[in-house]
C-alpha positions in Angstrom: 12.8 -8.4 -15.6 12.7 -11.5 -13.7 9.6 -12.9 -11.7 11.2 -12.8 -8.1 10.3 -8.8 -8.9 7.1 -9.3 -8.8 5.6 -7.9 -5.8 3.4 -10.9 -5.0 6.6 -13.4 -5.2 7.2 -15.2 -2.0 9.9 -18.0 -2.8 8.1 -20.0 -5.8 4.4 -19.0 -4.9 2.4 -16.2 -5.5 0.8 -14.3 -2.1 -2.2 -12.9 -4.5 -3.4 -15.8 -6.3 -4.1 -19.2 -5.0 -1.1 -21.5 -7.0 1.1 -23.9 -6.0 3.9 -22.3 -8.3 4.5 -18.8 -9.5 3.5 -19.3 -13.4 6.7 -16.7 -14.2 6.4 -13.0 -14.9 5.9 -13.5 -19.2 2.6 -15.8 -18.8 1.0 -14.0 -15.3 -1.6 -11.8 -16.3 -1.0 -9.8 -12.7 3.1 -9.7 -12.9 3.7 -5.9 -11.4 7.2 -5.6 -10.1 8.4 -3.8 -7.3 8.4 -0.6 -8.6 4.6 0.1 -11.0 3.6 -1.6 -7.5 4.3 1.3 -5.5 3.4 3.7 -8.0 0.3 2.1 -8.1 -0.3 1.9 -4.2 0.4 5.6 -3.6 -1.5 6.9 -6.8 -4.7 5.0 -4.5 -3.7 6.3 -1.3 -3.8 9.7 -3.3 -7.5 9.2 -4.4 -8.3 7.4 -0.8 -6.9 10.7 0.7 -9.4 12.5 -1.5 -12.4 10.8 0.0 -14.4 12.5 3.0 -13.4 11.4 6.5 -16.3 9.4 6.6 -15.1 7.6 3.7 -12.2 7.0 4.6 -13.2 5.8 8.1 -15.8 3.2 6.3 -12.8 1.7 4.1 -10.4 1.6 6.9 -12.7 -0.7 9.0 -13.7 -2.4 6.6 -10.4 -3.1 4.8 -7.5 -2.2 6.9 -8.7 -3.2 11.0 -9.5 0.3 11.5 -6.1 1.5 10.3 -5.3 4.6 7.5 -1.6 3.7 5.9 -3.2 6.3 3.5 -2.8 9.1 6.3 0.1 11.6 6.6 1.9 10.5 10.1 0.9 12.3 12.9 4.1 14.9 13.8 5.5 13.5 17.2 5.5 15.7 19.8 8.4 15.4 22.1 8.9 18.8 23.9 11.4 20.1 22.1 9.2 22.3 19.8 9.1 25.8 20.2 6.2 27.5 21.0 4.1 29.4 18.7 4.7 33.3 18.6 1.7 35.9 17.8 
């Protein structure tokens, strides 16, 4: 592993932590590459998921400008779906 896979690597700083110069993945204490970062993004998305609605609502305006990136996509509906039968 190499630092420019850590997730918070843009060019030779560090988008997380105020530094002039990334300090290199073996002496960072919050090195996470690309991959345990996504892992660990969707395993809180999970547990955000879990959370009542009103939750949920709280943390996205507070945290995310009234946005959910936790929430399933809403299906688009373009006419082409068949009608329900009963």
């Amino acid at each position: 592993m190499r630092a420019s896979t850590c997730f918070a690597k843009r060019g030779t700083k560090c988008k997380c932590l105020i530094v002039s110069r990334c300090s290199g993945y073996k002496r960072c204490p919050f090195y996470k590459g690309n991959v345990q970062y996504r892992a660990d993004l969707n395993a809180a998305y999970i547990h955000l998921r879990r959370l009542p609605p009103e939750a949920q609502r709280a943390i996205a305006d507070q945290y995310y400008a009234g946005e959910m990136p936790w929430a399933p996509p809403a299906p688009v509906m373009d006419g082409s779906e068949k009608p329900l039968r009963f």
